[in-house]
C-alpha positions in Angstrom: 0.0 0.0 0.0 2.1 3.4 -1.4 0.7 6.9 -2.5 -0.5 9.6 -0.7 -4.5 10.0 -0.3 -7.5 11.8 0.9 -10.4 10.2 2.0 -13.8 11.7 2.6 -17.4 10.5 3.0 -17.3 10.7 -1.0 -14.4 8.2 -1.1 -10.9 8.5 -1.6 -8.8 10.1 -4.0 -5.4 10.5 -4.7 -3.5 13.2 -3.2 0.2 12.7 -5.0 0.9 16.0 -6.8 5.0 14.5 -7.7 2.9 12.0 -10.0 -0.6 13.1 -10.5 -2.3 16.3 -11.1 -2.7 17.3 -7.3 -1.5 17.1 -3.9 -3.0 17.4 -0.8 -3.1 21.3 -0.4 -4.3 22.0 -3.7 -7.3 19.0 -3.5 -8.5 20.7 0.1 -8.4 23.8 -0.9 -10.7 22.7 -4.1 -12.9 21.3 -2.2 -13.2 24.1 0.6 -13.5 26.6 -2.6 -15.1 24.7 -5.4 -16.2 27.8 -7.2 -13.8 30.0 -9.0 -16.5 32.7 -9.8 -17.6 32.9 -6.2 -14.1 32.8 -5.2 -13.4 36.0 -7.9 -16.6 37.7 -6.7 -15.8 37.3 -2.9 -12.0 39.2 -3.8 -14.0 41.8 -6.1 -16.2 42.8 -3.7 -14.0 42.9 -0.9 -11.4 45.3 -3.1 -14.4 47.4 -3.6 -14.9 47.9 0.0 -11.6 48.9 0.3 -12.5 51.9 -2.0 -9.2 51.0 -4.2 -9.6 48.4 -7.4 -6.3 47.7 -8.3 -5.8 47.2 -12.4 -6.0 43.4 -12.0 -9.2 43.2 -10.6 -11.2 44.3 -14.2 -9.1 41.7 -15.5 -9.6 38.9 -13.1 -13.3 39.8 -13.3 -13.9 39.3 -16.7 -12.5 36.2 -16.7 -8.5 36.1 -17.7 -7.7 33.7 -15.2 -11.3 31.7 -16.7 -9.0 28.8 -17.1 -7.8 28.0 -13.7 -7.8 24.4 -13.0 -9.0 23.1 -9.4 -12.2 25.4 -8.5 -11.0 28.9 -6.6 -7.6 27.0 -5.7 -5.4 28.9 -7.8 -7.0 32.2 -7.5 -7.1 31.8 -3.7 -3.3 31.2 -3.8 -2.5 34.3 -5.7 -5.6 37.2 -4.5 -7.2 35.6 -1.5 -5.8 37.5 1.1 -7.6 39.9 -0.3 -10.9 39.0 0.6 -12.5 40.2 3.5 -14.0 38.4 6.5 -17.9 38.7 5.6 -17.0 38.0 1.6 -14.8 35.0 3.1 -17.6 33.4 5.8 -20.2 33.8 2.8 -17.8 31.8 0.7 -17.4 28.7 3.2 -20.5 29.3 5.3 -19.1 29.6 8.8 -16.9 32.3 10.6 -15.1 29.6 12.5 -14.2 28.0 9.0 -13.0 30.9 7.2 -10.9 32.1 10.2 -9.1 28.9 10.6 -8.4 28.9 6.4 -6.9 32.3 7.0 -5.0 31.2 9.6 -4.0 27.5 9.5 -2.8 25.4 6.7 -6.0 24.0 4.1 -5.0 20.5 5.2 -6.0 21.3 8.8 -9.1 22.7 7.7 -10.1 20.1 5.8 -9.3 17.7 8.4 -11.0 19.8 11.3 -13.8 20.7 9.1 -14.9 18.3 6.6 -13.9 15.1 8.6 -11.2 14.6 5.7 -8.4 11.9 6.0 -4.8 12.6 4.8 -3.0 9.4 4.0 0.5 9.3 3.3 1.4 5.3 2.2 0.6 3.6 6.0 0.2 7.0 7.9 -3.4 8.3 8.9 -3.5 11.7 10.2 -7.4 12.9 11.0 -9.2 15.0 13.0 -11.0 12.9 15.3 -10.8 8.8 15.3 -14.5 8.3 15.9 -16.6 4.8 14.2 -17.1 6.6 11.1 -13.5 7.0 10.6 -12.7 3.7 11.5 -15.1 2.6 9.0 -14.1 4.6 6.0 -10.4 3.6 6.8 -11.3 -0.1 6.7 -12.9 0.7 3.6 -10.0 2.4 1.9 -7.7 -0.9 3.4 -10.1 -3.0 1.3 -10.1 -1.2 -1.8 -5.9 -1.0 -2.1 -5.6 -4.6 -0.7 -6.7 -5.5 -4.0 -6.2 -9.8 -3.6 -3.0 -8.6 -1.2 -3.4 -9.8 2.2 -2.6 -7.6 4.4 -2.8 -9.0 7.9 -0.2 -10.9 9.7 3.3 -10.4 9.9 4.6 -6.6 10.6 2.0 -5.0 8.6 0.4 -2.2 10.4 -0.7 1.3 9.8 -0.4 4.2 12.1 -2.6 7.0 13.5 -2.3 10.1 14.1 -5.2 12.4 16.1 -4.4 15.8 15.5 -7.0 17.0 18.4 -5.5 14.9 20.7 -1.8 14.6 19.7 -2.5 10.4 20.2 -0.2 8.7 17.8 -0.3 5.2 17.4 0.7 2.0 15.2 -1.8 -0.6 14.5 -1.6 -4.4 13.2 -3.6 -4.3 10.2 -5.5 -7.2 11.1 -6.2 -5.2 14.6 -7.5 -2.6 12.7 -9.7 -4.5 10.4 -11.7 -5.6 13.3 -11.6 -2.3 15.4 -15.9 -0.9 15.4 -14.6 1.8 18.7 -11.7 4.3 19.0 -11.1 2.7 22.4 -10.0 -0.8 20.3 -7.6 1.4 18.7 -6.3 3.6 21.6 -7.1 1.3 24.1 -5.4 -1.3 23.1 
């Protein structure tokens, strides 16, 4: 089991951006701001707050960035700190949310906020273990074991909590049979 991974209540999806078309940053950001045009609009109207539109912002409007890949991802990168904190909690629907993506790395917030997984090859770093998580990490085990068995020996995966700093490394077959976070931490 290699690559590097998200997994979310949609399924997982591949999070390698040194051999596929994204990494992890750039697929949470694109799913925290799916919408370029919102995304331009939020930046627009904040500017226009601020009483000063800068020459880019006519240009940006009308659509000369149109062909950014990845949702708002790319224009968030380069004009998002321009957008203000009403434009920004319209945008992902919470204050809480938009202050954290302000201030903490999109990985965090996608972990924190949208329950997402981050898997680098045997390494599981989540919000919160909780039975839903278990399960979906089960799941994505089953789907890459693919005929390989994976239990026995010194297979194992490890965990990492980032709410509670608990790390931990897990027999595979353990795991497979875990239905509580205590199974896994209690252990």
């Amino acid at each position: 089991m290699r690559g590097e991974w998200w997994i979310t209540k949609d399924g997982a999806e591949f999070a390698d951006g040194d051999i596929g078309d994204a990494g992890h940053e750039l697929i949470a950001i694109s799913t925290i701001l799916p919408d370029r045009d919102a995304v331009v609009e939020a930046i627009v109207q904040s500017v226009r707050e601020g009483k000063w539109v800068p020459d880019w912002v006519p240009r940006l409007q009308e659509g000369a960035g149109a062909d950014y890949e990845n949702g708002g991802a790319q224009v968030w990168y380069e004009y998002g700190h321009y957008i203000n904190e009403e434009q920004g909690t319209a945008l992902v629907g919470s204050l809480e949310v938009w202050k954290a993506l302000k201030k903490q790395d999109a990985r965090y917030v996608f972990a924190r906020y949208y329950g997402a997984i981050r898997v680098i090859n045997r390494q599981f770093e989540l919000w919160e273990l909780t039975a839903d998580a278990i399960h979906a990490i089960q799941e994505f085990l089953y789907d890459q074991a693919s005929g390989e068995d994976m239990t026995g020996g010194d297979q194992e995966i490890c965990l990492e909590e980032i709410k509670t700093q608990n790390y931990t490394c897990v027999a595979i077959d353990e795991f497979l049979t875990a239905k509580h976070p205590r199974d896994v931490w209690g252990r």
